[in-house]
mmCIF file as gemmi writes it, N, C-alpha and C atoms, coordinates in Angstrom:
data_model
loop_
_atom_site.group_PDB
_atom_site.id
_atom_site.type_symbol
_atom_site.label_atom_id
_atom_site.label_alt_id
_atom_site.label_comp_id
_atom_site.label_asym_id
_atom_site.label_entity_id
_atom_site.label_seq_id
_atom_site.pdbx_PDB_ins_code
_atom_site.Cartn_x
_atom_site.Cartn_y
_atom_site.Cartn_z
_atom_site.occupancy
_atom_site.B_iso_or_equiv
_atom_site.pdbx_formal_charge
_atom_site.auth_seq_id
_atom_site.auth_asym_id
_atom_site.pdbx_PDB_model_num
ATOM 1 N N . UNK Axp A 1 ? 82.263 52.266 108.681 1 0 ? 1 A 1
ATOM 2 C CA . UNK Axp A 1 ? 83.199 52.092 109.769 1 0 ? 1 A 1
ATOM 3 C C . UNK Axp A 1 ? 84.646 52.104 109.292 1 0 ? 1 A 1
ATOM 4 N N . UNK Axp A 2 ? 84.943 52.018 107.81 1 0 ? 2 A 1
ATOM 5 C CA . UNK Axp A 2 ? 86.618 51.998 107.523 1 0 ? 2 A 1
ATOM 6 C C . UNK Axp A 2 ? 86.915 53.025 107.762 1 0 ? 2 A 1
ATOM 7 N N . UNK Axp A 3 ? 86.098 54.199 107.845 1 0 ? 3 A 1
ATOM 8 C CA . UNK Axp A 3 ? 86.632 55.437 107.871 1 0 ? 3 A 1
ATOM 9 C C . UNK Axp A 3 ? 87.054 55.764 109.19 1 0 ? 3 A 1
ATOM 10 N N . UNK Axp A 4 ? 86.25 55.145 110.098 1 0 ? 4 A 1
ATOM 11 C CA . UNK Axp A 4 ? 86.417 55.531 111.611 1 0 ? 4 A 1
ATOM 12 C C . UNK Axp A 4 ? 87.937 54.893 111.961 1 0 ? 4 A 1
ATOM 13 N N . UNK Axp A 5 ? 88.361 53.305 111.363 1 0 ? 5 A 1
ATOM 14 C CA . UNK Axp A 5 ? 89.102 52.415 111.409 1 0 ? 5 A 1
ATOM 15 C C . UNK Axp A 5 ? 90.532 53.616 111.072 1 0 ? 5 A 1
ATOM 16 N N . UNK Axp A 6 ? 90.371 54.281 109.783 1 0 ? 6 A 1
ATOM 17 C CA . UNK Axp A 6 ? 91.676 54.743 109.39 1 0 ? 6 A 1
ATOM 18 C C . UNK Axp A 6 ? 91.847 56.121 110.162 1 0 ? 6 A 1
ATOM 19 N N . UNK Axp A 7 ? 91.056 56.631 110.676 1 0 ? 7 A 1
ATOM 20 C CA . UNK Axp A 7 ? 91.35 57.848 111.416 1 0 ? 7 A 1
ATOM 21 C C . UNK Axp A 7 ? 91.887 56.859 113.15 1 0 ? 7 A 1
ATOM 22 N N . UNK Axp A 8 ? 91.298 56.125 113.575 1 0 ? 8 A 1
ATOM 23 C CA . UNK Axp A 8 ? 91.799 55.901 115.138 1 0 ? 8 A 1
ATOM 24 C C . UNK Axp A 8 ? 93.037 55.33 114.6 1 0 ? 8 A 1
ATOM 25 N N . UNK Axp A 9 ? 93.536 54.43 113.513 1 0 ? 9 A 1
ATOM 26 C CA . UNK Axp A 9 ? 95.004 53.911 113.354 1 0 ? 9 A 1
ATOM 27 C C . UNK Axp A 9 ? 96.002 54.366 112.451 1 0 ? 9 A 1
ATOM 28 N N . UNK Axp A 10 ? 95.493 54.791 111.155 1 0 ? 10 A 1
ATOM 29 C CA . UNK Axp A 10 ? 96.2 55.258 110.332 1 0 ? 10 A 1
ATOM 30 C C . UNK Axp A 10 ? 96.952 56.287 109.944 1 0 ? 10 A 1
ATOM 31 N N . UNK Axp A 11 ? 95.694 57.082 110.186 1 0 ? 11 A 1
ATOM 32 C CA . UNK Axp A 11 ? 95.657 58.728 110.185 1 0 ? 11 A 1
ATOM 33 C C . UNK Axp A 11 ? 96.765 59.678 111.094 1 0 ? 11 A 1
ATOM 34 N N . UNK Axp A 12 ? 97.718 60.723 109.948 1 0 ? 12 A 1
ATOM 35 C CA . UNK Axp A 12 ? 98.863 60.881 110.768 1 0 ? 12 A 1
ATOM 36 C C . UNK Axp A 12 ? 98.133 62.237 111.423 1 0 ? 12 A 1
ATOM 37 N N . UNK Axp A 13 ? 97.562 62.65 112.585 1 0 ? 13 A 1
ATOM 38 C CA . UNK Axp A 13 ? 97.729 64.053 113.029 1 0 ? 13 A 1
ATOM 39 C C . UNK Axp A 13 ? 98.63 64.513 113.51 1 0 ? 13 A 1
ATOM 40 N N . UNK Axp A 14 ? 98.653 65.943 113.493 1 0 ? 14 A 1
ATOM 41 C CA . UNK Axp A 14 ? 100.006 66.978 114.119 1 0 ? 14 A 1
ATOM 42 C C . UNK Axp A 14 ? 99.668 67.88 115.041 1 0 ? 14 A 1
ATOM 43 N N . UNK Axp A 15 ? 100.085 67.567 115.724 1 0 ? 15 A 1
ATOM 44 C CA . UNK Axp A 15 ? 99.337 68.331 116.833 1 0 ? 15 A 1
ATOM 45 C C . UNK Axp A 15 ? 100.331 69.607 117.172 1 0 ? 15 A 1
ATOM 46 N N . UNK Axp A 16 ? 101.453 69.233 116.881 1 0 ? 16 A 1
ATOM 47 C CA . UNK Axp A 16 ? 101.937 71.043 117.555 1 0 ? 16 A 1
ATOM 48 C C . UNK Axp A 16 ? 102.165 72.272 116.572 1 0 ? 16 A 1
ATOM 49 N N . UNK Axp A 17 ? 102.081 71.493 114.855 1 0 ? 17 A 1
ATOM 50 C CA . UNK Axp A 17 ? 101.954 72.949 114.168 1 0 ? 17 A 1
ATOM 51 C C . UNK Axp A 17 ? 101.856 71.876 112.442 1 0 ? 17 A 1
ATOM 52 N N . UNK Axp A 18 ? 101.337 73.064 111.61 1 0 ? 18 A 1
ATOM 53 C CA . UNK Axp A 18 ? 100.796 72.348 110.653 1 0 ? 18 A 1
ATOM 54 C C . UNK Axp A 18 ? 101.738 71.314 109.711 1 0 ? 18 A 1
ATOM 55 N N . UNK Axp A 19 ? 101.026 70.098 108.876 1 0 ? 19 A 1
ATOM 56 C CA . UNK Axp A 19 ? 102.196 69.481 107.9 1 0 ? 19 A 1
ATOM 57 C C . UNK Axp A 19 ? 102.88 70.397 107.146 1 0 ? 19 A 1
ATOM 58 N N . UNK Axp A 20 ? 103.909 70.178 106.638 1 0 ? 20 A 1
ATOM 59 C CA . UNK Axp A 20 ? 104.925 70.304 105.572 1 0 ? 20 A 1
ATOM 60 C C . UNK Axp A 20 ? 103.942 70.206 104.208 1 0 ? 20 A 1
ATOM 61 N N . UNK Axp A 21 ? 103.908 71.183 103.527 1 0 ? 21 A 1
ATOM 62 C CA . UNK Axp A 21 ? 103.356 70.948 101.777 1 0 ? 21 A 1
ATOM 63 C C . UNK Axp A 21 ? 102.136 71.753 101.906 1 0 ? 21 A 1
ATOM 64 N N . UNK Axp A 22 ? 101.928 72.731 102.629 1 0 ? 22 A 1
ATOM 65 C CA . UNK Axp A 22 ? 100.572 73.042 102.637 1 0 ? 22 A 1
ATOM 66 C C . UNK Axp A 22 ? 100.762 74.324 101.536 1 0 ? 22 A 1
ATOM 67 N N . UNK Axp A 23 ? 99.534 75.099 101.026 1 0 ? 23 A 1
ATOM 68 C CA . UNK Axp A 23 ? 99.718 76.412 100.354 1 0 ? 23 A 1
ATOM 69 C C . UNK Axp A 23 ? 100.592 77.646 101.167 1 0 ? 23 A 1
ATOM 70 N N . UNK Axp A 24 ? 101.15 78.023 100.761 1 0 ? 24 A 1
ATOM 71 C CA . UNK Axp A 24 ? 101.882 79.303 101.145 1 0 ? 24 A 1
ATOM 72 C C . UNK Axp A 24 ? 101.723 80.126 100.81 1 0 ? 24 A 1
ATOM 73 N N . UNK Axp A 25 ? 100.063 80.31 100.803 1 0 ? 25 A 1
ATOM 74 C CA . UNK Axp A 25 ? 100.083 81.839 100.163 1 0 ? 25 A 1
ATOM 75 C C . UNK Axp A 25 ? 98.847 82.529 101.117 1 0 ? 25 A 1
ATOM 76 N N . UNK Axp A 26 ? 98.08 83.162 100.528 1 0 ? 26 A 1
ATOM 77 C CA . UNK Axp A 26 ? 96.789 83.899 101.632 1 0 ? 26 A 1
ATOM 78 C C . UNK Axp A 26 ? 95.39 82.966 100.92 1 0 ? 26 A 1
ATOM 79 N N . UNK Axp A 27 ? 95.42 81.996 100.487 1 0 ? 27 A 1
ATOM 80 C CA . UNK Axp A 27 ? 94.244 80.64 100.407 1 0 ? 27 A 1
ATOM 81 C C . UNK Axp A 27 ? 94.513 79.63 101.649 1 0 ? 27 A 1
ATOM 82 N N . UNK Axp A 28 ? 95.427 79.774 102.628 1 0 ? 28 A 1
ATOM 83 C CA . UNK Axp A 28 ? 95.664 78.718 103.809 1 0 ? 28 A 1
ATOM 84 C C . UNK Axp A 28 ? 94.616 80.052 105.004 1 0 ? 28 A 1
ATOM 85 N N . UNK Axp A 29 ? 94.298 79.61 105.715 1 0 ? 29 A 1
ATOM 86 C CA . UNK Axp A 29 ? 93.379 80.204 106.768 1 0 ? 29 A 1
ATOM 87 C C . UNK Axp A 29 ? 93.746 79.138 108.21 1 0 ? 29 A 1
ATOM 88 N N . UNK Axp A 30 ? 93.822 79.322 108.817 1 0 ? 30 A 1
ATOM 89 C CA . UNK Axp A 30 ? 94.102 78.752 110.398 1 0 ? 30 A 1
ATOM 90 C C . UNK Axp A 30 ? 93.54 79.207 111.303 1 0 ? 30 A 1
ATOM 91 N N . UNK Axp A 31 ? 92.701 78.557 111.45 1 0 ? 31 A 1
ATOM 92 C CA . UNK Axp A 31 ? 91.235 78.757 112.496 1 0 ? 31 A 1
ATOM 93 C C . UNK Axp A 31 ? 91.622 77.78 113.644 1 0 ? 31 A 1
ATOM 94 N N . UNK Axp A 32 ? 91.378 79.006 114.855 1 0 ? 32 A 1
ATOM 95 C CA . UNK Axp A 32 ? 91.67 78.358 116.235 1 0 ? 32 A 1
ATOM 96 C C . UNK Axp A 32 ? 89.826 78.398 116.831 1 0 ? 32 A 1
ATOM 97 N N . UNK Axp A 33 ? 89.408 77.54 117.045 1 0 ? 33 A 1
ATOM 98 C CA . UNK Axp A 33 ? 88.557 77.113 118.037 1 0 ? 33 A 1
ATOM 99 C C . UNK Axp A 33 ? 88.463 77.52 119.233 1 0 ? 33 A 1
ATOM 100 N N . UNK Axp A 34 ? 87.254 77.626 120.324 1 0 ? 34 A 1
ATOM 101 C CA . UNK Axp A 34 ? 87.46 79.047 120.885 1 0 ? 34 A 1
ATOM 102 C C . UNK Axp A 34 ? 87.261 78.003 122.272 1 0 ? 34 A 1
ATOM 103 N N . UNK Axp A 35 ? 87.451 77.896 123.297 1 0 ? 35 A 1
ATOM 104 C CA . UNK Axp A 35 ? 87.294 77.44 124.488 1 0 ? 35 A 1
ATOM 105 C C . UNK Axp A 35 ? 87.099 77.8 125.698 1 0 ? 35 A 1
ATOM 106 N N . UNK Axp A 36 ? 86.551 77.19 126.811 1 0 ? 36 A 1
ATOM 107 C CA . UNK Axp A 36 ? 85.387 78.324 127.562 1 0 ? 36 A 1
ATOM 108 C C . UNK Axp A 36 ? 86.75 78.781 128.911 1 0 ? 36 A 1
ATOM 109 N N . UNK Axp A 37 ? 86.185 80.202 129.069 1 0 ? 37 A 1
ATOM 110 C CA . UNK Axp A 37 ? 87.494 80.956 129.925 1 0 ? 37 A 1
ATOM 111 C C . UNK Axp A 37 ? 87.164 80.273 131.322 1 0 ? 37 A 1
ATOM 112 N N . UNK Axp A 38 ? 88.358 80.943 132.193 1 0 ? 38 A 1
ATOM 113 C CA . UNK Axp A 38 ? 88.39 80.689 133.362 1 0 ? 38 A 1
ATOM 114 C C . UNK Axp A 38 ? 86.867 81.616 134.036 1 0 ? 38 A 1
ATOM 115 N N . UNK Axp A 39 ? 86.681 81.302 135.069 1 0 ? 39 A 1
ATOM 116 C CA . UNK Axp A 39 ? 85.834 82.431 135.787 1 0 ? 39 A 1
ATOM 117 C C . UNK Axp A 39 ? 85.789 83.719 135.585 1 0 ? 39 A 1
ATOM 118 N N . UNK Axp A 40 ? 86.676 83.974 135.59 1 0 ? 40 A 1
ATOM 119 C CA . UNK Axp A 40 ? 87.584 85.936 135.617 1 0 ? 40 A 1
ATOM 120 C C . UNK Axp A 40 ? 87.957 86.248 134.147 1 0 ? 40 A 1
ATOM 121 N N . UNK Axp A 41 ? 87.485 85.166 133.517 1 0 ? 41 A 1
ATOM 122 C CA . UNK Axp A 41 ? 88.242 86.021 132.206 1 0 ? 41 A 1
ATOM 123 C C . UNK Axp A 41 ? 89.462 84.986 131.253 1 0 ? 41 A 1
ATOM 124 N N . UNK Axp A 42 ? 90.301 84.68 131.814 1 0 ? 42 A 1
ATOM 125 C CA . UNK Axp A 42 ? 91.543 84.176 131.789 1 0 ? 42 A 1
ATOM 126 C C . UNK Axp A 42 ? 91.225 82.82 130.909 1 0 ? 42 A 1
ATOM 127 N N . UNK Axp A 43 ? 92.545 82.767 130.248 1 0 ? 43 A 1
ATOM 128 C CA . UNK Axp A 43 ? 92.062 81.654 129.224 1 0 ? 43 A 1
ATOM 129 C C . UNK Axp A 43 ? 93.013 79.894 130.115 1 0 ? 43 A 1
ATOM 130 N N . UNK Axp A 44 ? 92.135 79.218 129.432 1 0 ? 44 A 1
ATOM 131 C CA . UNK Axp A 44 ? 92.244 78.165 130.36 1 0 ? 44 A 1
ATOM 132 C C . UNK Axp A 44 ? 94.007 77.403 129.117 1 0 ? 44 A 1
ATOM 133 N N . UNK Axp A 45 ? 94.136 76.051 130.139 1 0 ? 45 A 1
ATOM 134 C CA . UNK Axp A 45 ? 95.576 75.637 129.197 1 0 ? 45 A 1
ATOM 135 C C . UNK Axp A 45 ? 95.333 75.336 128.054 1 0 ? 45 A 1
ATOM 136 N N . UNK Axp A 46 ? 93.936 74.666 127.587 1 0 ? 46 A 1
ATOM 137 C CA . UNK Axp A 46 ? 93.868 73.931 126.558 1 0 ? 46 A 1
ATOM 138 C C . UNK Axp A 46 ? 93.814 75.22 125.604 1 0 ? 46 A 1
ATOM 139 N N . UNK Axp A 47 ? 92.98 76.281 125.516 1 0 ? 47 A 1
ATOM 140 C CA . UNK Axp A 47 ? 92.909 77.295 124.738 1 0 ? 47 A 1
ATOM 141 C C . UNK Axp A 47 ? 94.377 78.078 124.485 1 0 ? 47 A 1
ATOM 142 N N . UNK Axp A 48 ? 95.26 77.914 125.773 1 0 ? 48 A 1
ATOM 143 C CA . UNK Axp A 48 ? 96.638 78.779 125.189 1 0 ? 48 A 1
ATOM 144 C C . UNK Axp A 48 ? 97.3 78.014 124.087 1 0 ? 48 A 1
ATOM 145 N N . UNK Axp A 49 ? 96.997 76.737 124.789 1 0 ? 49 A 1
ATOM 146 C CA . UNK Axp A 49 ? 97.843 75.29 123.775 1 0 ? 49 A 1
ATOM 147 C C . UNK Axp A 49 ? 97.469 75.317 122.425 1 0 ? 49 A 1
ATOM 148 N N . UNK Axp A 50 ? 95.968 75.74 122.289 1 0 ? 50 A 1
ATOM 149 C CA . UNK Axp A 50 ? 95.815 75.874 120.89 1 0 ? 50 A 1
ATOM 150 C C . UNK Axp A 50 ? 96.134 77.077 119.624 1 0 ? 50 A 1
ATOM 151 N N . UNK Axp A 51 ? 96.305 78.143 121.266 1 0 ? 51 A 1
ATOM 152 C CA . UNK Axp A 51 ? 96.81 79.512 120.476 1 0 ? 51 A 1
ATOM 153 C C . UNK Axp A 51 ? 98.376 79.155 120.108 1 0 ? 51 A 1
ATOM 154 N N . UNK Axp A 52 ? 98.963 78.866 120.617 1 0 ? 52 A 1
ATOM 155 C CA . UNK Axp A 52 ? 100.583 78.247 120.632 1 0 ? 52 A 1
ATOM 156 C C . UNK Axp A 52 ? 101.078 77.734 119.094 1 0 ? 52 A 1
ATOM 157 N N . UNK Axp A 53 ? 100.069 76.479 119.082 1 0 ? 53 A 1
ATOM 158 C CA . UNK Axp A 53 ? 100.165 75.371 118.187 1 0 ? 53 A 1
ATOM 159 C C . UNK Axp A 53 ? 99.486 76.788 116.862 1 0 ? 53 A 1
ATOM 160 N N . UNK Axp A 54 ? 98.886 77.24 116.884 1 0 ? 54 A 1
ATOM 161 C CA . UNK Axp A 54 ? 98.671 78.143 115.977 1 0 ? 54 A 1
ATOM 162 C C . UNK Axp A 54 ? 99.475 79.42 115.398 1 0 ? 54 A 1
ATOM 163 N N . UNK Axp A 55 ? 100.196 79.497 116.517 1 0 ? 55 A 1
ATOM 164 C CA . UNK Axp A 55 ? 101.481 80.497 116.67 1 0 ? 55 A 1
ATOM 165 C C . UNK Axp A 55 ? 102.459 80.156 115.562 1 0 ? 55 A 1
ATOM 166 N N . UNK Axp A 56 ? 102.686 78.743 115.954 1 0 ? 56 A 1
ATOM 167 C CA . UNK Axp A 56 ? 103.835 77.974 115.586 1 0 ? 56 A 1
ATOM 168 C C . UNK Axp A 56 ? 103.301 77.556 113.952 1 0 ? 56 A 1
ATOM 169 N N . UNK Axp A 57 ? 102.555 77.217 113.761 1 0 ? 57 A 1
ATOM 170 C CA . UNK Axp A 57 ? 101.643 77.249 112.47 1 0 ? 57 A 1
ATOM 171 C C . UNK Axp A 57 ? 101.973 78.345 111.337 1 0 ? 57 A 1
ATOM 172 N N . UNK Axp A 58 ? 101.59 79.684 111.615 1 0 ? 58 A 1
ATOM 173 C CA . UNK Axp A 58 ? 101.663 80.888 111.284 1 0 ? 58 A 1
ATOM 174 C C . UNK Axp A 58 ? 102.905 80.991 110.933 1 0 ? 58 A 1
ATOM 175 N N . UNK Axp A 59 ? 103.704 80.899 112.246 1 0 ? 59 A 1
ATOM 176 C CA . UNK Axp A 59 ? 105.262 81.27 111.696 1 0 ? 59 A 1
ATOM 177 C C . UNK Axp A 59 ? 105.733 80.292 110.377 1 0 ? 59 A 1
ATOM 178 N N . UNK Axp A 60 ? 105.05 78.892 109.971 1 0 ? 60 A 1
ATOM 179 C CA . UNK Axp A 60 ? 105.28 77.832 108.895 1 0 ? 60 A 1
ATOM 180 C C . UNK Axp A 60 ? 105.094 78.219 108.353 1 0 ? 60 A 1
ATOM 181 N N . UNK Axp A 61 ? 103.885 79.521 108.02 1 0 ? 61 A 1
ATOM 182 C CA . UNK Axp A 61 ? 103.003 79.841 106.676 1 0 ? 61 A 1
ATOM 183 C C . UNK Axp A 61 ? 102.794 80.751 107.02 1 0 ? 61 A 1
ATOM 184 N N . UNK Axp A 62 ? 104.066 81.862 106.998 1 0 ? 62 A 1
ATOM 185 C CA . UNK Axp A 62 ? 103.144 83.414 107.504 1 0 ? 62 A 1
ATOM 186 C C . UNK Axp A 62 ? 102.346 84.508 106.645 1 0 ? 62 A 1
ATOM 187 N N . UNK Axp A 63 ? 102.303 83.216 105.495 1 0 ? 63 A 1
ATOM 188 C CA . UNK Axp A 63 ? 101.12 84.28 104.619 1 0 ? 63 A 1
ATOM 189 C C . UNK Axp A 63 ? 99.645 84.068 104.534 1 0 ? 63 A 1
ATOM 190 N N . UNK Axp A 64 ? 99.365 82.78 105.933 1 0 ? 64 A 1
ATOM 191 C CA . UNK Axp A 64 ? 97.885 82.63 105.838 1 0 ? 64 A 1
ATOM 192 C C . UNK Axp A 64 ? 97.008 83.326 106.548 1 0 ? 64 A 1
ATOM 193 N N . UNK Axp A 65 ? 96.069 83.44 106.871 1 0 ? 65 A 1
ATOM 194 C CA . UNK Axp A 65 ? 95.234 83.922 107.428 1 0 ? 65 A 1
ATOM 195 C C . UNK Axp A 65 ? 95.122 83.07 108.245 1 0 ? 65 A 1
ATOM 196 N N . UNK Axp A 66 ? 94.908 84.073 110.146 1 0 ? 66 A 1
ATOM 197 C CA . UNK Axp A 66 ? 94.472 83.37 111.574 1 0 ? 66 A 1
ATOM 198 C C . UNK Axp A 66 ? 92.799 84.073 111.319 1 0 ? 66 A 1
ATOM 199 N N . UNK Axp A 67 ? 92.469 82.922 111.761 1 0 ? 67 A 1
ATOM 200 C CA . UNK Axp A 67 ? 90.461 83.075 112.626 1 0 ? 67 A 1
ATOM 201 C C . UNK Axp A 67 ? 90.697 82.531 113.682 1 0 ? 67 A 1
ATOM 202 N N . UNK Axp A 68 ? 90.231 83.597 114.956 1 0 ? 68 A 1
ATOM 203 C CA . UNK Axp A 68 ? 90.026 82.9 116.424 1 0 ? 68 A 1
ATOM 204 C C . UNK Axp A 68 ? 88.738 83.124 116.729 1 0 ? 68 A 1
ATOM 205 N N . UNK Axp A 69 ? 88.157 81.77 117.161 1 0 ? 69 A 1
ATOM 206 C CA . UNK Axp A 69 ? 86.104 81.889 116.985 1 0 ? 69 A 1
ATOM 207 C C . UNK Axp A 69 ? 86.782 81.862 118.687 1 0 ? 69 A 1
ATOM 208 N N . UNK Axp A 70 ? 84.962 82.227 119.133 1 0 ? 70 A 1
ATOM 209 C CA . UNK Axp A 70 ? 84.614 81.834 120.351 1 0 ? 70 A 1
ATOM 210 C C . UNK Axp A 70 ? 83.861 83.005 120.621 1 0 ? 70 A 1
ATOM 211 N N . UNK Axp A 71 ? 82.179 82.448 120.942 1 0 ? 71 A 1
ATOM 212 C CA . UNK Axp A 71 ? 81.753 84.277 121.438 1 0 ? 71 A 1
ATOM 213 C C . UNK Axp A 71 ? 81.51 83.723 123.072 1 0 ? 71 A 1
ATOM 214 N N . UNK Axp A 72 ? 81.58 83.038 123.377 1 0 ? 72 A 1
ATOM 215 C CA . UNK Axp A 72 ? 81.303 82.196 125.201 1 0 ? 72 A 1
ATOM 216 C C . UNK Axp A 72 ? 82.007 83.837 125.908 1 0 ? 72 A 1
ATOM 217 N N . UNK Axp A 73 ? 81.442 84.135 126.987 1 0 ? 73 A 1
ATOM 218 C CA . UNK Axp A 73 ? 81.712 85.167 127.895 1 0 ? 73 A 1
ATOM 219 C C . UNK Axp A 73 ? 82.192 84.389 129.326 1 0 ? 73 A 1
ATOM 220 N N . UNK Axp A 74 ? 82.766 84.965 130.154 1 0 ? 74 A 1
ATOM 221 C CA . UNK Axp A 74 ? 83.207 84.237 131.565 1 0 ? 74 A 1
ATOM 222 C C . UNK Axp A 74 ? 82.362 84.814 132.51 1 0 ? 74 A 1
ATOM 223 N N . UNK Axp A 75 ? 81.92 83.3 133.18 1 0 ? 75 A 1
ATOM 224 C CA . UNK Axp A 75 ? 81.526 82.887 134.299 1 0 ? 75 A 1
ATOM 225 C C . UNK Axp A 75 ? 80.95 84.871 135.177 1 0 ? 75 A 1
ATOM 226 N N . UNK Axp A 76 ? 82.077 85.029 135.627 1 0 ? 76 A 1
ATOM 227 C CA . UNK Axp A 76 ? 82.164 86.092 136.5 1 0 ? 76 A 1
ATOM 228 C C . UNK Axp A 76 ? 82.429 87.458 135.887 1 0 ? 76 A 1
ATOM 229 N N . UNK Axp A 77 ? 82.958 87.609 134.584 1 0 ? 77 A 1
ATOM 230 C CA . UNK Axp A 77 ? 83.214 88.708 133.384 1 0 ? 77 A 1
ATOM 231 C C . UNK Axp A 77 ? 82.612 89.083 132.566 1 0 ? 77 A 1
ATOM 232 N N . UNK Axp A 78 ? 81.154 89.135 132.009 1 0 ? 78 A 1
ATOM 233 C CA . UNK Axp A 78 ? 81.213 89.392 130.499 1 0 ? 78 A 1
ATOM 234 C C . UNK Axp A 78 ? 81.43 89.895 129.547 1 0 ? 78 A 1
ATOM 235 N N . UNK Axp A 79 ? 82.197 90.905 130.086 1 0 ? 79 A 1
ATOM 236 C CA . UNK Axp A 79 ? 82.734 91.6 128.994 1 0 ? 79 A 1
ATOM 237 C C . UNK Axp A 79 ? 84.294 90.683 128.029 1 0 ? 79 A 1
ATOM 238 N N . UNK Axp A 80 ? 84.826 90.078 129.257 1 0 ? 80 A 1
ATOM 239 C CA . UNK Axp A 80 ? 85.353 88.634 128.837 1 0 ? 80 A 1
ATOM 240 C C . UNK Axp A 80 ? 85.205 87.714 127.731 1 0 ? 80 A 1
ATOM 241 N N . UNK Axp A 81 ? 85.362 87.622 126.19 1 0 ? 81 A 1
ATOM 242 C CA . UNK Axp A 81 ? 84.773 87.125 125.166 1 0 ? 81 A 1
ATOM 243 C C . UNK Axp A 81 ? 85.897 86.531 124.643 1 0 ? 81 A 1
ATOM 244 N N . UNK Axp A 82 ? 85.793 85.144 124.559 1 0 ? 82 A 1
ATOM 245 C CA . UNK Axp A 82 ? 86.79 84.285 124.355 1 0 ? 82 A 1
ATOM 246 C C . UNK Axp A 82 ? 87.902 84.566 122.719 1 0 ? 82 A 1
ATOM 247 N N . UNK Axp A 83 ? 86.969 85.107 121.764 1 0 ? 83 A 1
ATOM 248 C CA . UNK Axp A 83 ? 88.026 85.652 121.333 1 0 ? 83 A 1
ATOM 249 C C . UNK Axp A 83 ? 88.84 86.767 120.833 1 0 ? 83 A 1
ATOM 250 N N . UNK Axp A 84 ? 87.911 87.425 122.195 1 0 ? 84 A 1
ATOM 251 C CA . UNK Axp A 84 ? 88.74 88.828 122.582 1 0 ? 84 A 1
ATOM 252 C C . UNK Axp A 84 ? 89.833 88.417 123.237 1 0 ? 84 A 1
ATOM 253 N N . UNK Axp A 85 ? 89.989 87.525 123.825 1 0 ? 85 A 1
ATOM 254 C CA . UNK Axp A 85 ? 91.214 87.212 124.799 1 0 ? 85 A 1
ATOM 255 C C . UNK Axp A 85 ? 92.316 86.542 123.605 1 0 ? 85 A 1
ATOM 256 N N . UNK Axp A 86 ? 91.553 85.784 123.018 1 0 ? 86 A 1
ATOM 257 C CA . UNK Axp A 86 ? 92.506 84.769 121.936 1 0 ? 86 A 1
ATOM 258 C C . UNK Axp A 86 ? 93.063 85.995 121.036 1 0 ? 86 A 1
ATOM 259 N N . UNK Axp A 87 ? 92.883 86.792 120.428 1 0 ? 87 A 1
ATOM 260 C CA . UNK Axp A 87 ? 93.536 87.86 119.538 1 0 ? 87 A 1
ATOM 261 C C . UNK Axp A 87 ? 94.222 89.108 120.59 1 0 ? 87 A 1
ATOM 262 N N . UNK Axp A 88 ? 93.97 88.948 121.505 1 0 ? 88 A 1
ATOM 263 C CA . UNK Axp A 88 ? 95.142 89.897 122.934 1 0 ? 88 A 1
ATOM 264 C C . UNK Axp A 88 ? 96.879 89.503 122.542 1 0 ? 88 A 1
């Protein structure tokens, strides 16, 4: 349980783009997580928010490598593939 203890209080996360000190070279990789589309296709807020925050990432370290997962298809689309939309 200390571990759980130092992540809910201690633990600094960053949520809008990566820490300061990381590698700067092509060994950093930034993998966006893939999230399920709208009906039609369309990517929902939380998925732009994460493309964003990854955006902003990239530009910190523009020598790492982006991965955008997600094979989920939409509702009403399937040709719609979540990270066909995320690399658009």
């Amino acid at each position: 349980m200390k571990y759980g203890d130092y992540v809910n209080t201690d633990m600094n996360v960053n949520v809008d783009v990566l820490p300061d000190g990381l590698p700067n070279d092509d060994s950093l990789c930034i993998t966006v997580l893939g999230f399920a589309l709208n009906d039609v296709g369309t990517m929902k807020d939380e998925l732009v928010g994460r493309l964003q925050t990854a955006l902003a990432s990239a530009q910190k370290y523009p020598n790492a490598y982006v991965a955008v997962t997600g094979g989920g298809t939409a509702k009403n689309n399937p040709n719609a593939i979540e990270a066909d939309q995320m690399a658009v």
